[in-house]
N, C-alpha and C positions, 0 to 999 in steps of 0.2 A: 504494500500500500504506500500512497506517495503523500503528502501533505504539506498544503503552501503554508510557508513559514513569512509570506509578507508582513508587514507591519499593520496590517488590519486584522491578523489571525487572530483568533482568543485568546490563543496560547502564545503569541507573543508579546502583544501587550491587551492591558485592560482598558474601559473607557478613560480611566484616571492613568494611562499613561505608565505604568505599571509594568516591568517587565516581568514577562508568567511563562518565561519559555523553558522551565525544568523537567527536566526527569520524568517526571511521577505527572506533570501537567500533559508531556506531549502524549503518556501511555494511554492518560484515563481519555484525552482527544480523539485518540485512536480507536477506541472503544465507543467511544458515538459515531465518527467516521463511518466504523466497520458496520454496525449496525443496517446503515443504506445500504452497504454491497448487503448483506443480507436482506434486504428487500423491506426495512420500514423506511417508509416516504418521509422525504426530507422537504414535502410542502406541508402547510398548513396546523390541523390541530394536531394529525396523526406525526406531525416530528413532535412532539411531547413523547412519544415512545422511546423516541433514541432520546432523549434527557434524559428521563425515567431509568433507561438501562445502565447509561453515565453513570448517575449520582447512588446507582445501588454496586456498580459494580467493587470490587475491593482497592480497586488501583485509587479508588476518590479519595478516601482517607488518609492519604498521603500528599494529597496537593494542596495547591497553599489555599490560606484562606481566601484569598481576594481572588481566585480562581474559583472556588466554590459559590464565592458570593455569586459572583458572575452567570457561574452556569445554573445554580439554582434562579437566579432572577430570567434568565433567557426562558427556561422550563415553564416558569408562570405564565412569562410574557406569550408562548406558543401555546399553552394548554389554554390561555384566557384567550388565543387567535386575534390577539394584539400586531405577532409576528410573524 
């Protein structure tokens, strides 16, 4: 799997500027990523799936706070189809 590491990735920086590109941030990324090649849709409410599997899977608990913040607020924002 390949992953753009531009400067508008999540995992490289946050809205605050924030650089979030470690370790344990690019794994748990990967894991929402993978999700899509497994077939949950990366439009609409049904990407609340791949958050969902993100923030349960183990790799999360390892990444930083302000990386959780982040992907827990995008989660809302998808499941409320804000985003």
């Amino acid at each position: 799997m390949t992953y753009n590491m531009s400067p508008i990735s999540i995992i490289a920086s946050t809205i605050n500027g924030n650089s979030q590109g470690t370790v344990e941030n690019i794994q748990n990324a990967a894991v929402h990523e993978g999700t899509h090649l497994n077939g949950v849709s990366g439009q609409g409410a049904a990407h609340a799936r791949s958050y969902q599997i993100q923030i349960e899977h183990p790799t999360f608990k390892n990444t930083t706070p302000e990386f959780k913040k982040e992907i827990k607020g995008a989660y809302e924002e998808v499941k409320a189809g804000r985003l």
